[in-house]
PyMOL Python script that loads the backbone (N, CA, C, O; Angstrom):
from pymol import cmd

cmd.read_pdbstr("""\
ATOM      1  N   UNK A   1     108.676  97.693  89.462  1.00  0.00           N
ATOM      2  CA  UNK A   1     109.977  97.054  89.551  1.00  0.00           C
ATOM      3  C   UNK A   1     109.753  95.551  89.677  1.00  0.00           C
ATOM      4  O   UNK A   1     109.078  94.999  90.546  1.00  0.00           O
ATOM      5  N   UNK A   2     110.330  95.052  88.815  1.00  0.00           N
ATOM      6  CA  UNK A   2     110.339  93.201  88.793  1.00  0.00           C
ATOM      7  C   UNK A   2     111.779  92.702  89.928  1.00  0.00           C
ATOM      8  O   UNK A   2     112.763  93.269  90.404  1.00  0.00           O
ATOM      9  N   UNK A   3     111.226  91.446  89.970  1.00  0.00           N
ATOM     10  CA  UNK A   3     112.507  90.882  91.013  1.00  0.00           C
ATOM     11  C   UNK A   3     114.157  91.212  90.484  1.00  0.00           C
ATOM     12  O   UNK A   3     115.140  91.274  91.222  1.00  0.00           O
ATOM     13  N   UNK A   4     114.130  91.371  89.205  1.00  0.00           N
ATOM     14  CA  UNK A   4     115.664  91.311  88.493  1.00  0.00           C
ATOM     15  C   UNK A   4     115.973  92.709  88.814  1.00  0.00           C
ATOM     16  O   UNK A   4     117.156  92.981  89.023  1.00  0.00           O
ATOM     17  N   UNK A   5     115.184  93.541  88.877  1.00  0.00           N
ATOM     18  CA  UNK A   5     115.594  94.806  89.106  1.00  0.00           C
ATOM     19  C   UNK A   5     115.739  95.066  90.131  1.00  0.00           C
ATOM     20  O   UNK A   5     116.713  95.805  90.277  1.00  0.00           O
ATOM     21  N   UNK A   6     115.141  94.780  91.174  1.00  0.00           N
ATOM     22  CA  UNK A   6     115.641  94.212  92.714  1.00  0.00           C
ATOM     23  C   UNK A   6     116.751  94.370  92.946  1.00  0.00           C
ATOM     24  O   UNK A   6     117.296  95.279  93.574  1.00  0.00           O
ATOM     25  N   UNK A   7     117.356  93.088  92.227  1.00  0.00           N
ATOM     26  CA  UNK A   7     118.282  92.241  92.566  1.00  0.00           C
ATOM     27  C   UNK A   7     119.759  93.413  92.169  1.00  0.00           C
ATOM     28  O   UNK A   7     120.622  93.846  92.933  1.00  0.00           O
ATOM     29  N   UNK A   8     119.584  93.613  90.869  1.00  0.00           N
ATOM     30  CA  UNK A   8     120.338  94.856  90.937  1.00  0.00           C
ATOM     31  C   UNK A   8     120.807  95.799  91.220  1.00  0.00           C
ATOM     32  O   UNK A   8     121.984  96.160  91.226  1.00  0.00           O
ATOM     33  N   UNK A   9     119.812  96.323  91.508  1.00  0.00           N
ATOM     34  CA  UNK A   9     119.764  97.564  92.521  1.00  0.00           C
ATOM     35  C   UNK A   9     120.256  96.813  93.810  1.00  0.00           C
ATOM     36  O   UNK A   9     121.101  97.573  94.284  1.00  0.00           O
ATOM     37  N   UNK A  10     120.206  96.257  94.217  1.00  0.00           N
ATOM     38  CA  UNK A  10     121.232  95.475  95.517  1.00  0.00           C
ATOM     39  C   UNK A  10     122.100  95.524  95.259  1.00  0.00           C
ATOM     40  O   UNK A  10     122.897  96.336  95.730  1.00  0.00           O
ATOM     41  N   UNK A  11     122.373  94.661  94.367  1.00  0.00           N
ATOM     42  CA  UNK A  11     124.165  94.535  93.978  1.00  0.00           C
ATOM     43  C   UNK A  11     124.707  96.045  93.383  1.00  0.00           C
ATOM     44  O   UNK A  11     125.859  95.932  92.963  1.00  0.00           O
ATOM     45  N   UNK A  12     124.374  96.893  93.296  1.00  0.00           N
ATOM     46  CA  UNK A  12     124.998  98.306  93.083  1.00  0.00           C
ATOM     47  C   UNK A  12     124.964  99.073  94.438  1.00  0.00           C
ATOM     48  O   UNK A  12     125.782  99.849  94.930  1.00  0.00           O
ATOM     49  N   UNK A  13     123.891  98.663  94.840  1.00  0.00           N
ATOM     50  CA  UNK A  13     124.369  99.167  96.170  1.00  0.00           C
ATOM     51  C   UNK A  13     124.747  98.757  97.136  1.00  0.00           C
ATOM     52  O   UNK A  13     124.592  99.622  97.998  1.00  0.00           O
ATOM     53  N   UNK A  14     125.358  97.536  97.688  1.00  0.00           N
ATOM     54  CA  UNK A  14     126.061  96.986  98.508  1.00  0.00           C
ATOM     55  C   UNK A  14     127.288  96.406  97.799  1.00  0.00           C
ATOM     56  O   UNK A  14     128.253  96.049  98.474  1.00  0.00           O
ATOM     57  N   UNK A  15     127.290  96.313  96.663  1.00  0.00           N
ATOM     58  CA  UNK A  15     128.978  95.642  95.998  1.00  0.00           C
ATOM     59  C   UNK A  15     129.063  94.062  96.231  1.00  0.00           C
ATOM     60  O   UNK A  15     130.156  93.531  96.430  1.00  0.00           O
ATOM     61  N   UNK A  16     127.529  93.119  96.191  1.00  0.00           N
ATOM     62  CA  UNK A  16     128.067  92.140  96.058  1.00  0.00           C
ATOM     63  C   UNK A  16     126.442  91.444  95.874  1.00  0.00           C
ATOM     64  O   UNK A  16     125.441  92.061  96.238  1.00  0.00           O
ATOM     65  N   UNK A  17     126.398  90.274  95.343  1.00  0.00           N
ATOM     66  CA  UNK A  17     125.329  89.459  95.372  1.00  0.00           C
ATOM     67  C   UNK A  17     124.545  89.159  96.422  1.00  0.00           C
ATOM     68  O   UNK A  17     125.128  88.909  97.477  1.00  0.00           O
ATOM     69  N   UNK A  18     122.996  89.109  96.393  1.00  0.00           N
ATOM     70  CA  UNK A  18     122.426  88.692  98.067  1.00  0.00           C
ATOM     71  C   UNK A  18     122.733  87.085  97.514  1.00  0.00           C
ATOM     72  O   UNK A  18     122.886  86.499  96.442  1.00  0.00           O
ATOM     73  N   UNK A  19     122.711  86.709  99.343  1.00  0.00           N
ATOM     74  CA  UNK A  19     123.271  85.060  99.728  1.00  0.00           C
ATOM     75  C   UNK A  19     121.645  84.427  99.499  1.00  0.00           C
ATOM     76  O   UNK A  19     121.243  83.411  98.934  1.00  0.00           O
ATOM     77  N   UNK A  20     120.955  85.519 100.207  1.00  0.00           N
ATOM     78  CA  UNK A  20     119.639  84.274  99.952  1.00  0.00           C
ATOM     79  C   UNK A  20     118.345  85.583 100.199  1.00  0.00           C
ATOM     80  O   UNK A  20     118.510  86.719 100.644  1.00  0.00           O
ATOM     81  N   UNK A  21     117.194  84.982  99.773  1.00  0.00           N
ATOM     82  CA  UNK A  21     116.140  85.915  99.109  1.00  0.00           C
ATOM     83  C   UNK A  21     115.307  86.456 100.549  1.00  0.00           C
ATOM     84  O   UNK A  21     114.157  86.880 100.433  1.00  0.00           O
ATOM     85  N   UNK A  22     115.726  86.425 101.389  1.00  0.00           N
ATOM     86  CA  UNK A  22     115.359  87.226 102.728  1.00  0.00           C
ATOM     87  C   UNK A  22     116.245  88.421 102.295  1.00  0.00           C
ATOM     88  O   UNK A  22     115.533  89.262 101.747  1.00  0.00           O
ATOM     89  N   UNK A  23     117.057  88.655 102.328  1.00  0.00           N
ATOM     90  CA  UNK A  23     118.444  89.902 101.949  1.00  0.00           C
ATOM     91  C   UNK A  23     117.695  90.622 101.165  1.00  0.00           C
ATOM     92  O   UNK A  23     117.698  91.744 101.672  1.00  0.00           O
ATOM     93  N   UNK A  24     116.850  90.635  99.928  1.00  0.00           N
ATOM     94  CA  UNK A  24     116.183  90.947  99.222  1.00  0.00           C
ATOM     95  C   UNK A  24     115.150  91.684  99.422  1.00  0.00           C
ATOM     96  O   UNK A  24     114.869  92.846  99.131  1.00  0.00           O
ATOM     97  N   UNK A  25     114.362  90.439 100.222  1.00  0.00           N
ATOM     98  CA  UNK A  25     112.591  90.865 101.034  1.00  0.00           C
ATOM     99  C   UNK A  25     113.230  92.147 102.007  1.00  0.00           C
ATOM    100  O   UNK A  25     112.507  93.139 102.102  1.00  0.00           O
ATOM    101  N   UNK A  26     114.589  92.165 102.749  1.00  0.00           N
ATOM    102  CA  UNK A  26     115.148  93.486 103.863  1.00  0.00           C
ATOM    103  C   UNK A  26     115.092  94.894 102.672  1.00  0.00           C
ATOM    104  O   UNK A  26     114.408  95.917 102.638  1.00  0.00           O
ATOM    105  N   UNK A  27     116.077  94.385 101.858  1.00  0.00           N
ATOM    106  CA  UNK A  27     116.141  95.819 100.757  1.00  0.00           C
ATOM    107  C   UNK A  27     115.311  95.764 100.251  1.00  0.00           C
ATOM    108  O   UNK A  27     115.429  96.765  99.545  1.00  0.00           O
ATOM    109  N   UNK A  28     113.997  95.138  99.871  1.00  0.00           N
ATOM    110  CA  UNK A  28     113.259  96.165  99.099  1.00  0.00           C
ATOM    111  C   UNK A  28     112.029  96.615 100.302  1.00  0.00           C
ATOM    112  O   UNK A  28     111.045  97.199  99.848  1.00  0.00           O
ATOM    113  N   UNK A  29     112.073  96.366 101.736  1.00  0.00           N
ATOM    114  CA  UNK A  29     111.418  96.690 102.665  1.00  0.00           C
ATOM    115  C   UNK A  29     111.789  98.058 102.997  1.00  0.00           C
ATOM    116  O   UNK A  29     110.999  98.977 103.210  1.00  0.00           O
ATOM    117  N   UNK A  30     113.171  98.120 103.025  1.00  0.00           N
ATOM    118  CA  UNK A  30     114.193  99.417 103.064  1.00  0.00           C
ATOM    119  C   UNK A  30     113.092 100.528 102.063  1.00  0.00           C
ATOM    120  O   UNK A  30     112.263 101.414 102.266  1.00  0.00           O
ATOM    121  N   UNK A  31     113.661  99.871 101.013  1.00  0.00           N
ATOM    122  CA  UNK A  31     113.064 100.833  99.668  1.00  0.00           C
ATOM    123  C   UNK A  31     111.914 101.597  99.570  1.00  0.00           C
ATOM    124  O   UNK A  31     111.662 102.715  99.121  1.00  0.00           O
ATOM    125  N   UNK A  32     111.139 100.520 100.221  1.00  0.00           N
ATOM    126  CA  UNK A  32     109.216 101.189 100.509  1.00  0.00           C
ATOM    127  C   UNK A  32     109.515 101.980 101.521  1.00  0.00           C
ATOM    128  O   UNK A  32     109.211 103.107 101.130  1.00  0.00           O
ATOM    129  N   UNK A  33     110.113 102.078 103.055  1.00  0.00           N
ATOM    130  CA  UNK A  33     110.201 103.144 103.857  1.00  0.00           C
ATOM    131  C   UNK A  33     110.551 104.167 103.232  1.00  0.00           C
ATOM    132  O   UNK A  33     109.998 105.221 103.547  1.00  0.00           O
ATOM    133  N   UNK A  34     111.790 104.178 101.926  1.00  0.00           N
ATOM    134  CA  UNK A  34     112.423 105.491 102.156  1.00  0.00           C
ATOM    135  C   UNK A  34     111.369 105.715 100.557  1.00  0.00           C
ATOM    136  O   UNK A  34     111.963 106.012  99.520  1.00  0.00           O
ATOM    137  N   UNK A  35     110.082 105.563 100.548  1.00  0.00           N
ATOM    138  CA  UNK A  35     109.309 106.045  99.507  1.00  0.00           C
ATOM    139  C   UNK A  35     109.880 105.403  98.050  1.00  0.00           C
ATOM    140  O   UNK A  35     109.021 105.412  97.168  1.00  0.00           O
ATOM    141  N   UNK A  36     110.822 105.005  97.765  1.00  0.00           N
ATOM    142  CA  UNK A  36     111.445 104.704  96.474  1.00  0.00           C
ATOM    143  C   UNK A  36     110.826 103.093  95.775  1.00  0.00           C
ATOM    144  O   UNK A  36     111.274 102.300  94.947  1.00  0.00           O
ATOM    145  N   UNK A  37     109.585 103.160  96.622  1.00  0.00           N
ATOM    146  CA  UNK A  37     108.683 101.518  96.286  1.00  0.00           C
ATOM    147  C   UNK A  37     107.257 102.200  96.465  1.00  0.00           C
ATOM    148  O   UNK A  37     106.852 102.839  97.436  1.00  0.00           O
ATOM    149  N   UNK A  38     106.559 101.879  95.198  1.00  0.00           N
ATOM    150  CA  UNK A  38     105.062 102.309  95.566  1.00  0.00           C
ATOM    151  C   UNK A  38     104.461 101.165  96.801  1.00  0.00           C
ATOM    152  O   UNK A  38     105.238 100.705  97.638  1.00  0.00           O
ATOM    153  N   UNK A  39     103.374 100.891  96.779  1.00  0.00           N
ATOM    154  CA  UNK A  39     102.766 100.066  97.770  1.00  0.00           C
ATOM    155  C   UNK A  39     102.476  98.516  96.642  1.00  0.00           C
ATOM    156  O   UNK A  39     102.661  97.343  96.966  1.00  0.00           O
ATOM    157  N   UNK A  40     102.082  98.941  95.573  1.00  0.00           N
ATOM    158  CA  UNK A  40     101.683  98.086  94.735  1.00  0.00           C
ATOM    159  C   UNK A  40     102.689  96.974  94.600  1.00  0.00           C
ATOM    160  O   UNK A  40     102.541  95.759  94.729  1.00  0.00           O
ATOM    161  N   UNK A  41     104.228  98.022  94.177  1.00  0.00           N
ATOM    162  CA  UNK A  41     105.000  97.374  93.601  1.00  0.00           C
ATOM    163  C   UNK A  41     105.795  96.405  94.875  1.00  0.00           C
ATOM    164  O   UNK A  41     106.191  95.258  94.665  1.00  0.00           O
ATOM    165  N   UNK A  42     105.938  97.168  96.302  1.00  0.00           N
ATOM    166  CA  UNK A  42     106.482  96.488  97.109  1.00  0.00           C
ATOM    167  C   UNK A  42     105.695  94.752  97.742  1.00  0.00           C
ATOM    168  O   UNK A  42     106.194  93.739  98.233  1.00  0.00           O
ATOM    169  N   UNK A  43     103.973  95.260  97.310  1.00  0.00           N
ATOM    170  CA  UNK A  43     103.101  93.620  97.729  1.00  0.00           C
ATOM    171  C   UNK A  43     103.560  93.068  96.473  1.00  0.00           C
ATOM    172  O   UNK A  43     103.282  91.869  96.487  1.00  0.00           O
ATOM    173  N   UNK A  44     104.184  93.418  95.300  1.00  0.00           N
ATOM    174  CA  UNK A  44     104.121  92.090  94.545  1.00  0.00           C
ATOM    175  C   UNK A  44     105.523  91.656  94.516  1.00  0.00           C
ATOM    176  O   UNK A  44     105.819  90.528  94.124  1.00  0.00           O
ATOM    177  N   UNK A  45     106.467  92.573  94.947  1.00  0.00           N
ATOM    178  CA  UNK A  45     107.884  91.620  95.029  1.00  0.00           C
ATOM    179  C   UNK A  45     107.775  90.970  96.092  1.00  0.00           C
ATOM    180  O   UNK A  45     108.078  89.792  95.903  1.00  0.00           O
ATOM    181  N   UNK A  46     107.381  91.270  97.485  1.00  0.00           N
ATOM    182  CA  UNK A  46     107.468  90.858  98.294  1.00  0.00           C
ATOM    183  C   UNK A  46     106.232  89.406  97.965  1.00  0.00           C
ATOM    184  O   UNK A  46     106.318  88.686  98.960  1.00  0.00           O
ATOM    185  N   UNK A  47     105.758  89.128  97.510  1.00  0.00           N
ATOM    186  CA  UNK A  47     104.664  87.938  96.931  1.00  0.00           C
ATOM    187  C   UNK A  47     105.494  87.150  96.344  1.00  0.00           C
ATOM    188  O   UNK A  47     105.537  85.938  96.555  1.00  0.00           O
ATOM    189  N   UNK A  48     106.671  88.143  95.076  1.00  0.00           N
ATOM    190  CA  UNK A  48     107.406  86.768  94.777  1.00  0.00           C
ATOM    191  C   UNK A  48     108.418  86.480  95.679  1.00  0.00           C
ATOM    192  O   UNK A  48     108.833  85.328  95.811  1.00  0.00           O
ATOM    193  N   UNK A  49     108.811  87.324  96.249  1.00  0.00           N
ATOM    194  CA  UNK A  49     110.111  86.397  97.019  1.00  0.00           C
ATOM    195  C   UNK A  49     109.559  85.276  98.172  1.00  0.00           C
ATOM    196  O   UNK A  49     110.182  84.243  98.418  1.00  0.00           O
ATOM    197  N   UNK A  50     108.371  85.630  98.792  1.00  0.00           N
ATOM    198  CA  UNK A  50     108.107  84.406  99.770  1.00  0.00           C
ATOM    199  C   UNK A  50     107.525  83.185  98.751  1.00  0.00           C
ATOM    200  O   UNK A  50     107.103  82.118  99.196  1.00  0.00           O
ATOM    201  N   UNK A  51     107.564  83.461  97.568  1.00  0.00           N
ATOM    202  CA  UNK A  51     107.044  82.190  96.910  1.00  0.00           C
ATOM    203  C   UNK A  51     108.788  81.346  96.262  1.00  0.00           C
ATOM    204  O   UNK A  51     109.014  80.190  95.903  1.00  0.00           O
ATOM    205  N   UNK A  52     109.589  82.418  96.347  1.00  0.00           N
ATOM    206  CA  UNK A  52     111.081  81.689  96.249  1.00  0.00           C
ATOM    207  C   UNK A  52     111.764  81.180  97.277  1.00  0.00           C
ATOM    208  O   UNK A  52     112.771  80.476  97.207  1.00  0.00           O
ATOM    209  N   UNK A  53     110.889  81.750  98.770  1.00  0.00           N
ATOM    210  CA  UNK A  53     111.109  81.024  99.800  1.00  0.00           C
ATOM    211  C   UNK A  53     112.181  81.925 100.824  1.00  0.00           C
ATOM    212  O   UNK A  53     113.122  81.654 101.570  1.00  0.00           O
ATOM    213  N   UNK A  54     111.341  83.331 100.326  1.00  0.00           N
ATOM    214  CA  UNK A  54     111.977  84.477 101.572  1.00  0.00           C
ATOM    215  C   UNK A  54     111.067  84.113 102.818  1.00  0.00           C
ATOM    216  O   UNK A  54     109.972  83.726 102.407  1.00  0.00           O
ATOM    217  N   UNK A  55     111.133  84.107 103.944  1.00  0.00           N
ATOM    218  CA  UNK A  55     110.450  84.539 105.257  1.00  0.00           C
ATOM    219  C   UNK A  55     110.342  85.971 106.063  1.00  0.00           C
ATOM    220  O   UNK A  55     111.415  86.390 106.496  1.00  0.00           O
ATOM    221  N   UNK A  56     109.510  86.540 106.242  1.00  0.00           N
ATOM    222  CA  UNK A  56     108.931  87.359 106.698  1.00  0.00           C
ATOM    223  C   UNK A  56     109.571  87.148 108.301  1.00  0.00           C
ATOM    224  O   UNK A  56     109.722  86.044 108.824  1.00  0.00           O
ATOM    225  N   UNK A  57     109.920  88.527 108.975  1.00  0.00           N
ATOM    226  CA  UNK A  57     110.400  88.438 110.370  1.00  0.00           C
ATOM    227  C   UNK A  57     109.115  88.242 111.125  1.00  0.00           C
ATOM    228  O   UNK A  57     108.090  88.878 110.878  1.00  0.00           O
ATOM    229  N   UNK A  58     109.240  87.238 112.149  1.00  0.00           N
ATOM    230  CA  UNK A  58     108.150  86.962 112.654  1.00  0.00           C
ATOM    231  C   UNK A  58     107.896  87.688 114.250  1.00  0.00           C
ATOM    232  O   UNK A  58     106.789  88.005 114.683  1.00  0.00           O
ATOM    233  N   UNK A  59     109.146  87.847 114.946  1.00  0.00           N
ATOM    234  CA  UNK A  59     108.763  88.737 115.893  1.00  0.00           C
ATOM    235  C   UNK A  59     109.532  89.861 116.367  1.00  0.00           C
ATOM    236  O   UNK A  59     110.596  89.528 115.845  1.00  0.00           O
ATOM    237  N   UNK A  60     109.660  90.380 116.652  1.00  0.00           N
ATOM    238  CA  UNK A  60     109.990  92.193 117.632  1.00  0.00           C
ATOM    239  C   UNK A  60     111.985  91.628 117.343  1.00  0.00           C
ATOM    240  O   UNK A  60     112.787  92.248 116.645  1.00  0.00           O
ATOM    241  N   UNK A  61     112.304  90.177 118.232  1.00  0.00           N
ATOM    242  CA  UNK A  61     113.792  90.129 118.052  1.00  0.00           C
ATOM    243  C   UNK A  61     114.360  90.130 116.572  1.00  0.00           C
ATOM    244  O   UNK A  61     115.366  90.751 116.229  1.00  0.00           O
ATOM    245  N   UNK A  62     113.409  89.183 115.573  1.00  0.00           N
ATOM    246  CA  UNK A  62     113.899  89.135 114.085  1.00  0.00           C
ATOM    247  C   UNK A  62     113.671  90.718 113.506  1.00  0.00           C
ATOM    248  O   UNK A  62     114.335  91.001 112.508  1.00  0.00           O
ATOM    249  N   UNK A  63     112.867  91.667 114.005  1.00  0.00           N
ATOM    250  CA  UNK A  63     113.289  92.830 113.215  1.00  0.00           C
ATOM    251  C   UNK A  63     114.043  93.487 113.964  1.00  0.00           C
ATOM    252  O   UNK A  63     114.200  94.514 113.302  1.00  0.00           O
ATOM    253  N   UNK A  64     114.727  93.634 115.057  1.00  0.00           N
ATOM    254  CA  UNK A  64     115.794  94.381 115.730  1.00  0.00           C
ATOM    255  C   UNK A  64     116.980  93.847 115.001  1.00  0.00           C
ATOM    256  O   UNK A  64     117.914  94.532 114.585  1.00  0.00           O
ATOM    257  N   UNK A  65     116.811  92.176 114.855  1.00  0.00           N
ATOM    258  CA  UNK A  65     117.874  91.996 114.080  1.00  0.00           C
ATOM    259  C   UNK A  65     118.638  92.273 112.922  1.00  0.00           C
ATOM    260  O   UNK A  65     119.856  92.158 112.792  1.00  0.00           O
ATOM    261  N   UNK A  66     117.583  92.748 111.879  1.00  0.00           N
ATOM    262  CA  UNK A  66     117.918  93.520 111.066  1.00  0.00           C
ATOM    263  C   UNK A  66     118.314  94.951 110.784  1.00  0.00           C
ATOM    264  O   UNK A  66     118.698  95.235 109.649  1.00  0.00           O
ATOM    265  N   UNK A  67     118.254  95.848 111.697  1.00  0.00           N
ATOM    266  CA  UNK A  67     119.004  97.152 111.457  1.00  0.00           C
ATOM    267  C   UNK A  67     119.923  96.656 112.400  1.00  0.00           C
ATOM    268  O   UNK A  67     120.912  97.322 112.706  1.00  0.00           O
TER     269      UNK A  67
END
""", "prot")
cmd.dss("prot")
cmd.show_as("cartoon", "prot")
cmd.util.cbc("prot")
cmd.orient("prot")
């Protein structure tokens, strides 16, 4: 899966555009838990989005924050 397909698959499943490319790096983090991301494919989206300038949660509060 390339970033555009990502991005899609977001917007079909939430009903609206992500605001910014962290939203992205969350759903396709989602995706690899629920198996629907190999390992391969999840290190290389996740490679491009911190090179578009996603950030990675850095501690215990930034991932509570997200679910």
């Amino acid at each position: 899966m390339v970033l555009e397909e990502l991005r899609h698959k977001f917007v079909s499943c939430k009903n609206y555009e992500p605001i910014e490319q962290n939203e992205l790096m969350d759903f396709a983090r989602q995706l690899y838990l629920r198996e629907e991301l190999s390992i391969g494919q999840f290190r290389t989206l996740i490679k491009e989005l911190e090179r578009n300038g996603a950030v990675p949660p850095r501690t215990l509060e930034d991932i509570l924050e997200l679910t």
